[in-house]
MIFIPA-169738 format. One line per field, with one value per atom (N, C-alpha, C): atom name; x, y, z; residue number from 1. Coordinates in nm, 3 decimals. Layout:
// MIFIPA-169738
atom: CA, ...
east: X, ...
north: Y, ...
up: Z, ...
seq: NUM, ...
//
This chain:
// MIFIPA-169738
atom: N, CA, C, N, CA, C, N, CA, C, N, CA, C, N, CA, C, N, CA, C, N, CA, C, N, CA, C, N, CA, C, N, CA, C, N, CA, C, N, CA, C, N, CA, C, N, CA, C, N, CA, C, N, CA, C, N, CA, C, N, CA, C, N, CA, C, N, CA, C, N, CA, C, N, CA, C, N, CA, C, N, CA, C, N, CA, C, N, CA, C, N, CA, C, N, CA, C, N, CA, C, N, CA, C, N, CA, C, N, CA, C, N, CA, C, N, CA, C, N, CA, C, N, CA, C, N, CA, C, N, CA, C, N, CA, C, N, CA, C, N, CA, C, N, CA, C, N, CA, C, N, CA, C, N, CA, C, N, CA, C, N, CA, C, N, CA, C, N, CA, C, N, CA, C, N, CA, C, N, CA, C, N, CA, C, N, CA, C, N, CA, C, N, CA, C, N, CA, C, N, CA, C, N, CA, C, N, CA, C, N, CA, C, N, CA, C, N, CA, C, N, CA, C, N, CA, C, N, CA, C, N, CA, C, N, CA, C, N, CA, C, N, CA, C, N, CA, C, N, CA, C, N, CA, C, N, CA, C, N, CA, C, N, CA, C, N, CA, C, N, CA, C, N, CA, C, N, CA, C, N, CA, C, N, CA, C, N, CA, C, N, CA, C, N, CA, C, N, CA, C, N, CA, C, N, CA, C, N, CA, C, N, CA, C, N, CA, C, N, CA, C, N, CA, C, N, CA, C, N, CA, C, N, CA, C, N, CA, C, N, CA, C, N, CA, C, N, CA, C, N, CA, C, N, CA, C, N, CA, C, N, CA, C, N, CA, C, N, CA, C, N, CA, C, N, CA, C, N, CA, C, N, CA, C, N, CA, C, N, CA, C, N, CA, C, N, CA, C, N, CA, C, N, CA, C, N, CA, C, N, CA, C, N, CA, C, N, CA, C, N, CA, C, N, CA, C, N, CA, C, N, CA, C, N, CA, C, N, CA, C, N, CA, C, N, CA, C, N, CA, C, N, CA, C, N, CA, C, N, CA, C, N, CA, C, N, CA, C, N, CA, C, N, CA, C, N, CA, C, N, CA, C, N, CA, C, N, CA, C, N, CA, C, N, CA, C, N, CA, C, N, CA, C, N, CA, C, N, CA, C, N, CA, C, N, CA, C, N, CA, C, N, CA, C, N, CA, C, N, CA, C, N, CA, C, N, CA, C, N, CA, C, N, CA, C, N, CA, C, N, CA, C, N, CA, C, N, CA, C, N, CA, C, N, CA, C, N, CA, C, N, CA, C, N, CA, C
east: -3.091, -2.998, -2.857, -2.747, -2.652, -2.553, -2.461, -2.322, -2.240, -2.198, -2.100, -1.920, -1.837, -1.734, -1.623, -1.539, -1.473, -1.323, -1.242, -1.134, -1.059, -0.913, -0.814, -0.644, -0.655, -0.504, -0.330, -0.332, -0.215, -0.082, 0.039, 0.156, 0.177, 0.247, 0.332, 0.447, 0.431, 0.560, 0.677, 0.716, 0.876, 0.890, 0.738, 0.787, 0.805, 0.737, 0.734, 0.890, 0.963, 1.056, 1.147, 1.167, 1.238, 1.228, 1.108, 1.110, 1.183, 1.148, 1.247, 1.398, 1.417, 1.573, 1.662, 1.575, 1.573, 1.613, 1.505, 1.490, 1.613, 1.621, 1.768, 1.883, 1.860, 2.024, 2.068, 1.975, 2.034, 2.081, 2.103, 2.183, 2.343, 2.316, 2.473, 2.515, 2.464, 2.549, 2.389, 2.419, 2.320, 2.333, 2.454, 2.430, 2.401, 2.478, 2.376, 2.288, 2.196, 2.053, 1.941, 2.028, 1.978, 2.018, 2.097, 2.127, 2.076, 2.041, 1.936, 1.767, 1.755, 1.587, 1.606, 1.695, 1.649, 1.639, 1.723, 1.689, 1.545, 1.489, 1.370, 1.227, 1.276, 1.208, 1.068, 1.009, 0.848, 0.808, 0.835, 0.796, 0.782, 0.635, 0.594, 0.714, 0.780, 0.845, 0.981, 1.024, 1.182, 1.187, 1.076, 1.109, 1.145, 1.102, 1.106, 1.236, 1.320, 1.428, 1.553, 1.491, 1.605, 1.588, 1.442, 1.400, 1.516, 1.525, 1.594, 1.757, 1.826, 1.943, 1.979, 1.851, 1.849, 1.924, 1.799, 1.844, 1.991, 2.003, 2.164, 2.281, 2.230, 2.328, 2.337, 2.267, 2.224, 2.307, 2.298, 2.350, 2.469, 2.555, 2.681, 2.758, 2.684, 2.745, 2.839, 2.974, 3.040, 3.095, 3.074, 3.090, 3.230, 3.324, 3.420, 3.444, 3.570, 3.557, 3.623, 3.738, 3.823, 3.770, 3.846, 3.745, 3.720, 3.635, 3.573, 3.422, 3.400, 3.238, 3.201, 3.194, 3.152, 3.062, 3.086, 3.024, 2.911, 2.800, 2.659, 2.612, 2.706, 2.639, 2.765, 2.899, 2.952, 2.859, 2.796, 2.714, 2.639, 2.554, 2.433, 2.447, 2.599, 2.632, 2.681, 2.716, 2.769, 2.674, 2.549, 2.405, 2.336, 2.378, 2.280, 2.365, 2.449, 2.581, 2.525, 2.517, 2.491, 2.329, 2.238, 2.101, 2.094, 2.243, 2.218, 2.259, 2.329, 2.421, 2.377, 2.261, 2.196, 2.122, 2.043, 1.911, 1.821, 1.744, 1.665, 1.596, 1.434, 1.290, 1.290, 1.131, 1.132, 1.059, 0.981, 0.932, 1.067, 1.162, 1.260, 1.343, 1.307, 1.403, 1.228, 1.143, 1.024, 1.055, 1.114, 1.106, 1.283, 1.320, 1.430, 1.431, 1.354, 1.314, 1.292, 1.320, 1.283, 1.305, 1.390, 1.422, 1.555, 1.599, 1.690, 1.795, 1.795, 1.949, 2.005, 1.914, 1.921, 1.900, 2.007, 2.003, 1.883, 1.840, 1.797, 1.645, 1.615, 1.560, 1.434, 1.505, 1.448, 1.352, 1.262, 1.184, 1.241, 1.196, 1.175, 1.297, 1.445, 1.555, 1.602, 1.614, 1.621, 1.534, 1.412, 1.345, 1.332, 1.389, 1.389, 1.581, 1.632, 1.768, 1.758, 1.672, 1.615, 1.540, 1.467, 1.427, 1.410, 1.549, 1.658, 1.729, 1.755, 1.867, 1.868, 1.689, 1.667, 1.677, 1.685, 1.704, 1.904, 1.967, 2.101, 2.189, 2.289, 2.388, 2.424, 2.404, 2.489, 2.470, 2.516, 2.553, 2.496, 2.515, 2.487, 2.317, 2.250, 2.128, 2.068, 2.134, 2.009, 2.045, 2.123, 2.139, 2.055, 2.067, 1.963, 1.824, 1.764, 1.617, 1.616, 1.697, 1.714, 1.677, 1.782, 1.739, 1.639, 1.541, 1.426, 1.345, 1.349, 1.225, 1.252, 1.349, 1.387, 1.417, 1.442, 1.480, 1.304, 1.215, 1.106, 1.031, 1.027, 0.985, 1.118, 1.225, 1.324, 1.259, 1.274, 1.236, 1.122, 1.002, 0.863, 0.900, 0.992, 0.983, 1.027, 1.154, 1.230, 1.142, 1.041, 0.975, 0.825, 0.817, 0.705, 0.775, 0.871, 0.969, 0.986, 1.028, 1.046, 0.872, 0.822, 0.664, 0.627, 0.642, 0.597, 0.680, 0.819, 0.928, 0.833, 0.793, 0.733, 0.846, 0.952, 1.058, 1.142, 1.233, 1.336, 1.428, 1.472, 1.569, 1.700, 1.747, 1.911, 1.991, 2.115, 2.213, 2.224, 2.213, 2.247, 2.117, 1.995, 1.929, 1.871, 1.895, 1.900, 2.029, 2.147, 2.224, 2.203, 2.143, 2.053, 1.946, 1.853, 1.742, 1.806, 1.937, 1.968, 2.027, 2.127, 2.162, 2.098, 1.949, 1.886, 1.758, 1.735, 1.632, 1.678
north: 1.429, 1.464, 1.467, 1.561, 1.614, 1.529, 1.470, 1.400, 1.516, 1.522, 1.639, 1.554, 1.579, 1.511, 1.643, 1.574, 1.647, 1.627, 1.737, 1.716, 1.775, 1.662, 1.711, 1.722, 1.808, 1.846, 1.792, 1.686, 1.619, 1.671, 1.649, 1.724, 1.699, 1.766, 1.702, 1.618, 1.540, 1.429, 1.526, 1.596, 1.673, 1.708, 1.766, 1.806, 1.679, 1.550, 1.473, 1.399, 1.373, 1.329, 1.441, 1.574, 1.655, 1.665, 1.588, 1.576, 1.431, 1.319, 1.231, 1.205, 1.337, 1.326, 1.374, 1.474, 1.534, 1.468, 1.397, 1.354, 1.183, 1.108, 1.011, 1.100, 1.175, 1.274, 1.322, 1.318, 1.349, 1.252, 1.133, 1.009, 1.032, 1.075, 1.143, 1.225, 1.332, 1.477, 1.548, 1.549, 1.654, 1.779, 1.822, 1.966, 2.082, 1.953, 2.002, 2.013, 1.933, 1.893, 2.039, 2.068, 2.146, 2.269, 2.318, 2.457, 2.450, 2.335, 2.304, 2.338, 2.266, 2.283, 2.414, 2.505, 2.679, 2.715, 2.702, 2.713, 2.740, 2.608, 2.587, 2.613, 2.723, 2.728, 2.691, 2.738, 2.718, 2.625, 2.536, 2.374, 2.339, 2.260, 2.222, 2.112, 2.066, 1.945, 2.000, 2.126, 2.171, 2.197, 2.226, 2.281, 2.154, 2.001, 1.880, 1.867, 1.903, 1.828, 1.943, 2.051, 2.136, 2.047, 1.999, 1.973, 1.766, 1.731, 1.638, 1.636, 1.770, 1.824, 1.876, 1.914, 1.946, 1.864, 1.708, 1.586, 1.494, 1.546, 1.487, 1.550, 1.687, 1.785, 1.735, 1.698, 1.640, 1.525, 1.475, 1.297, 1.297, 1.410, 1.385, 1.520, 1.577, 1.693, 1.638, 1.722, 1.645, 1.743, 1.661, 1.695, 1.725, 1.819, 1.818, 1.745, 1.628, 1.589, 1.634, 1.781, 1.830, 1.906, 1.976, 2.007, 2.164, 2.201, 2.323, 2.293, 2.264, 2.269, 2.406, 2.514, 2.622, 2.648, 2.514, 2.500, 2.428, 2.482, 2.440, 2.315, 2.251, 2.142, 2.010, 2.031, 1.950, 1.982, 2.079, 2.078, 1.991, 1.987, 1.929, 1.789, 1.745, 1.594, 1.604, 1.682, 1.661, 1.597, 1.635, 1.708, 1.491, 1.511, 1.359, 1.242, 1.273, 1.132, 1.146, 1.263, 1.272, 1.154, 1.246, 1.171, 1.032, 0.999, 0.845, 0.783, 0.817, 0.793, 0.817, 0.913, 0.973, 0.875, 0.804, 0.723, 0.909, 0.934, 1.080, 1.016, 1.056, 1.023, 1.137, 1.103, 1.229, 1.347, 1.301, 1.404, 1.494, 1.450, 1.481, 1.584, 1.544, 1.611, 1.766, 1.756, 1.867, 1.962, 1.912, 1.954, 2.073, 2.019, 2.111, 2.246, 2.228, 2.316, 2.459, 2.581, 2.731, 2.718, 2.622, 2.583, 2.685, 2.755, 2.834, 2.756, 2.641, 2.550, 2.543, 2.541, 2.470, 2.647, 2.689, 2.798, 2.758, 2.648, 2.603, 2.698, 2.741, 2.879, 2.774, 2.700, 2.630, 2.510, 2.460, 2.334, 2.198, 2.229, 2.155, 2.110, 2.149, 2.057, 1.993, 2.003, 1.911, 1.806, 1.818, 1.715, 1.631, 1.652, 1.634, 1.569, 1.559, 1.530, 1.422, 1.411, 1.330, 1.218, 1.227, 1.099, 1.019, 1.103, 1.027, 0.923, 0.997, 0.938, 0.883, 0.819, 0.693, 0.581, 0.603, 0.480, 0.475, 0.619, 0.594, 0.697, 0.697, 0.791, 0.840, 0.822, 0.858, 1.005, 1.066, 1.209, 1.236, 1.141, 1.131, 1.121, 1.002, 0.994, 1.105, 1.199, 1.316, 1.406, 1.471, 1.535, 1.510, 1.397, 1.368, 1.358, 1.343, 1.368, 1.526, 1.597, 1.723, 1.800, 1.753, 1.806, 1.789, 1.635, 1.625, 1.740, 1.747, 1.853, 1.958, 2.034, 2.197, 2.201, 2.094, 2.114, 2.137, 2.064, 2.111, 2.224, 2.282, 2.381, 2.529, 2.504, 2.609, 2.615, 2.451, 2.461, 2.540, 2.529, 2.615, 2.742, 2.768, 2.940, 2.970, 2.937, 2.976, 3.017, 2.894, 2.914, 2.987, 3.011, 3.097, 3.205, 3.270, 3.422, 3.404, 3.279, 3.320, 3.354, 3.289, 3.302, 3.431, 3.552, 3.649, 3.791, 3.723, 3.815, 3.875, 4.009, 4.016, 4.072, 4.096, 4.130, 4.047, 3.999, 3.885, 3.882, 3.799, 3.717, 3.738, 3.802, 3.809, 3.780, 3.750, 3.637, 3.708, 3.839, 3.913, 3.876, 3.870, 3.850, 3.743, 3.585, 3.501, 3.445, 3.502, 3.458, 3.509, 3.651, 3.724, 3.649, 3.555, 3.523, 3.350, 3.302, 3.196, 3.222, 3.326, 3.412, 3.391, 3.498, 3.495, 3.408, 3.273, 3.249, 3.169
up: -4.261, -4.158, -4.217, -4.169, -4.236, -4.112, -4.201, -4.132, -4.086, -4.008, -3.964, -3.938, -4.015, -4.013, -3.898, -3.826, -3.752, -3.852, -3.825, -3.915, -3.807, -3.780, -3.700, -3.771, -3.733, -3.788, -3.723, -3.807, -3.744, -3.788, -3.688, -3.734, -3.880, -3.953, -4.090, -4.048, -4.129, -4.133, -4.141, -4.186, -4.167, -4.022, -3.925, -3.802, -3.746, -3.742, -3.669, -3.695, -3.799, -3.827, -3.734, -3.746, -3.683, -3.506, -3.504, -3.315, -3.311, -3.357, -3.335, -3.372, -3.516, -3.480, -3.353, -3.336, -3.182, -3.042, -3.046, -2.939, -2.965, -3.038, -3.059, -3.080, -3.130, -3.159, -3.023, -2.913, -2.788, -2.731, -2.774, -2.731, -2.820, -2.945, -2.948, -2.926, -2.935, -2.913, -2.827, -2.738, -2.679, -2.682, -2.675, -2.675, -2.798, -2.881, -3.037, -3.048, -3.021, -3.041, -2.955, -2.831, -2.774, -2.829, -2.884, -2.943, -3.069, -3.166, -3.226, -3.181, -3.107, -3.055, -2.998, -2.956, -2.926, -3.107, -3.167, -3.285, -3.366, -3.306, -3.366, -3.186, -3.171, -3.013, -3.079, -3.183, -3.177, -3.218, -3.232, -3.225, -3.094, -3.068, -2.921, -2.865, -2.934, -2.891, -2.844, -2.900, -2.852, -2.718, -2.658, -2.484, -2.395, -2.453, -2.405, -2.377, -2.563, -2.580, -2.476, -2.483, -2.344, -2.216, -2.190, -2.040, -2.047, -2.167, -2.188, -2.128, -2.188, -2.173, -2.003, -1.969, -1.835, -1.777, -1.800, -1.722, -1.720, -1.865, -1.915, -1.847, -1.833, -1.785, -1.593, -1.513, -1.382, -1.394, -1.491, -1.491, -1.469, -1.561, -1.610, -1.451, -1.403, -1.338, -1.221, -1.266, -1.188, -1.028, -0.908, -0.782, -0.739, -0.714, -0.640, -0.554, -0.522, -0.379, -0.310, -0.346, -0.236, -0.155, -0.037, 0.023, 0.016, -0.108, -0.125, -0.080, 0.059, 0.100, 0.067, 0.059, 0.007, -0.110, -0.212, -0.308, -0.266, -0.401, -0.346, -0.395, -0.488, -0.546, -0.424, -0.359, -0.293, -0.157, -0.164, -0.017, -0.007, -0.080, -0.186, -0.111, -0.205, -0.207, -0.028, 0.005, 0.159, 0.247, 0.217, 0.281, 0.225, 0.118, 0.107, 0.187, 0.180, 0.235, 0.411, 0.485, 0.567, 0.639, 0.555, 0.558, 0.552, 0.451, 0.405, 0.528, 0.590, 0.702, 0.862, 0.877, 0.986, 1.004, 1.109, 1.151, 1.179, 1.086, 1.121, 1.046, 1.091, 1.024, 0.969, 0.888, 0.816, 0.972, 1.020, 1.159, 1.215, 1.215, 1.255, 1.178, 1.062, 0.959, 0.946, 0.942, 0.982, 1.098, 1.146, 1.313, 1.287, 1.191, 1.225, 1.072, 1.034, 0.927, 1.018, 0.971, 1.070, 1.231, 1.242, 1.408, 1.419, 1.554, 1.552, 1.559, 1.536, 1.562, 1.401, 1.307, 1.193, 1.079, 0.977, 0.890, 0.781, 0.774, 0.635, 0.623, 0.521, 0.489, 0.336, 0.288, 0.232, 0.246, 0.200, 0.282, 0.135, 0.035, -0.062, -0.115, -0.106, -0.140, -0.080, 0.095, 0.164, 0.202, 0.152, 0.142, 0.042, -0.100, -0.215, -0.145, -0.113, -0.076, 0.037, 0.164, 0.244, 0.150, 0.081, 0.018, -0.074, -0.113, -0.207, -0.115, -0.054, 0.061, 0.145, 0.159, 0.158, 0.055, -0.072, -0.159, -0.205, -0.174, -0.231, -0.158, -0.176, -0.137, -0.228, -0.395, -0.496, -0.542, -0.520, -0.623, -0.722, -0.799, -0.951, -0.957, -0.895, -0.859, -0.863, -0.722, -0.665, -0.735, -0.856, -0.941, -1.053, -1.062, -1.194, -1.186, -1.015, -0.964, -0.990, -0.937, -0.948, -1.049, -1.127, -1.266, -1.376, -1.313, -1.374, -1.301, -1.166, -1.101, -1.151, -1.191, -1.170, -1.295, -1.360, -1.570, -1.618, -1.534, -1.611, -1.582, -1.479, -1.468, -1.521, -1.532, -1.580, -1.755, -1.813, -1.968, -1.955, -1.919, -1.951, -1.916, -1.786, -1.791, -1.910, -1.983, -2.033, -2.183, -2.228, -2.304, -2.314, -2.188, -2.146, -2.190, -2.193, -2.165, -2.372, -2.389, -2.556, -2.630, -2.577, -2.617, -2.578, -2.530, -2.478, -2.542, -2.607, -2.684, -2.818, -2.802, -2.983, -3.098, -3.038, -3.154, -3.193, -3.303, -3.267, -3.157, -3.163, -3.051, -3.100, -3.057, -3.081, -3.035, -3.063, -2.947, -2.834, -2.833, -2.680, -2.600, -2.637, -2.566, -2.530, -2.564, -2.620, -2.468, -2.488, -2.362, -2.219, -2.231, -2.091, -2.060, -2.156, -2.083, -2.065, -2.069, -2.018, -1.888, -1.881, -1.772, -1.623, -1.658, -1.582, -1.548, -1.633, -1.595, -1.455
seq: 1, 1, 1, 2, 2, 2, 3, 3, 3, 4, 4, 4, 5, 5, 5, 6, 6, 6, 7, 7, 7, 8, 8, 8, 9, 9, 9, 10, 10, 10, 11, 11, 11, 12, 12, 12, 13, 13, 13, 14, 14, 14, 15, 15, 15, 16, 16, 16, 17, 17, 17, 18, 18, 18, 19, 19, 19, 20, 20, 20, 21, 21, 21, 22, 22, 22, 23, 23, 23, 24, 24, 24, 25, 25, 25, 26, 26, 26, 27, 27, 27, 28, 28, 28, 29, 29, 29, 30, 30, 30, 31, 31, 31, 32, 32, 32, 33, 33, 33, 34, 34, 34, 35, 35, 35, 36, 36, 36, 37, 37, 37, 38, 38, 38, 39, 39, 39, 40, 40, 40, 41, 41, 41, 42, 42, 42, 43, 43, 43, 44, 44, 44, 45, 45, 45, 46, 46, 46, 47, 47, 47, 48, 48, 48, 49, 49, 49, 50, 50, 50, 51, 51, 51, 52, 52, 52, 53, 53, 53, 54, 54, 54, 55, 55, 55, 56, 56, 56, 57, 57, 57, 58, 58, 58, 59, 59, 59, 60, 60, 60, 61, 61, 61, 62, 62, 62, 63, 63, 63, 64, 64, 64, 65, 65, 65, 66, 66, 66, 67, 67, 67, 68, 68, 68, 69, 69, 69, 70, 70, 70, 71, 71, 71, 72, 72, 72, 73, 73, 73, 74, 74, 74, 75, 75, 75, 76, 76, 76, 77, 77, 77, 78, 78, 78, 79, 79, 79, 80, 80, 80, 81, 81, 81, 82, 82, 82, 83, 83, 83, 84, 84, 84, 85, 85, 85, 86, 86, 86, 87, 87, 87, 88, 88, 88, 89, 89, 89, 90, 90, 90, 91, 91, 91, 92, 92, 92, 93, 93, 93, 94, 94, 94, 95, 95, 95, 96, 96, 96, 97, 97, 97, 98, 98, 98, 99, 99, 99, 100, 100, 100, 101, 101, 101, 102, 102, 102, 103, 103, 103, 104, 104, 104, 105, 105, 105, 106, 106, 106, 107, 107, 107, 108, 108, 108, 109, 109, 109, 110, 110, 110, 111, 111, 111, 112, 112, 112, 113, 113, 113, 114, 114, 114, 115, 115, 115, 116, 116, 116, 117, 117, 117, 118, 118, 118, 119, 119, 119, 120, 120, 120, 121, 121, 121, 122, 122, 122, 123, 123, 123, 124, 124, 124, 125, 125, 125, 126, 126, 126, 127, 127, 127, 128, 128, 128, 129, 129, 129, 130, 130, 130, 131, 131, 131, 132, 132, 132, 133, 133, 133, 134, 134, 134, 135, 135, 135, 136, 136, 136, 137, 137, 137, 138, 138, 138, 139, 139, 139, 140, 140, 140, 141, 141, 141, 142, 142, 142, 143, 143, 143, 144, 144, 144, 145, 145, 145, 146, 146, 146, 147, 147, 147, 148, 148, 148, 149, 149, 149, 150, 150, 150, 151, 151, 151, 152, 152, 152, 153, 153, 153, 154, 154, 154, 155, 155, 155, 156, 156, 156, 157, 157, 157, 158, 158, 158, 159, 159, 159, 160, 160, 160, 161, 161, 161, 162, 162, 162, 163, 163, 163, 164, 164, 164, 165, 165, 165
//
């Protein structure tokens, strides 16, 4: 009887060293690191370190407090201070979703904003929930769209598909 050995192919030590400079180098300079990891888009680990930058970028985003309510991210914060501040269940907060009293057209950020806003009022918080939900699914499109490019990538197109994703 014949041994059958399985053989798996583990990263090379140069990539694996290059995902963890990566991924600590975004404790100093993130935005290097991230114009770095587009750099190196075809390494499995670079779409992380954008979805990383996402979150950094959420953390640090900063809210207007004058009063330009017009803007969508002081709405945002308008919209959680409210909730934090409202006695509204969540049945309540259902009930006014597609109701003719209420414009909201959306289901999933005001609910994603409602229960936050049960644990905080902070800005900073529901930006950075934010940008974990919507940084990871933006990183995969983004790298779904470079994975599907068969010609090179050129800076023009390269800033159109940040543009528009």
């Amino acid at each position: 009887m014949e041994e059958q050995t399985i053989k798996v192919k583990l990263p090379e030590y140069s990539d694996r060293r290059d995902e963890a400079i990566h991924y600590l180098g975004m404790l100093v300079w993130p935005f290097g690191m991230m114009i770095s990891a587009f750099r190196q888009w075809e390494k499995p680990w670079s779409k992380n370190v954008f979805w990383i930058f996402c979150v950094f970028f959420g953390y640090t985003f900063i809210v207007a407090k004058n009063d330009q309510s017009y803007k969508d991210s002081a709405r945002i914060a308008q919209l959680l201070v409210y909730y934090a501040n409202a006695d509204m269940s969540l049945g309540e907060l259902f009930r006014s979703f597609y109701s003719e009293s209420s414009n909201m057209v959306d289901i999933v950020q005001p609910l994603i904003i409602f229960l936050v806003s049960r644990f905080t009022n902070s800005s900073r918080v529901l930006f950075t929930i934010l940008a974990v939900i919507f940084g990871y699914f933006y990183s995969r499109n983004i790298w779904y769209v470079l994975g599907q490019i068969k010609s090179n990538i050129t800076i023009v197109l390269f800033v159109y598909i940040l543009k528009s994703a």
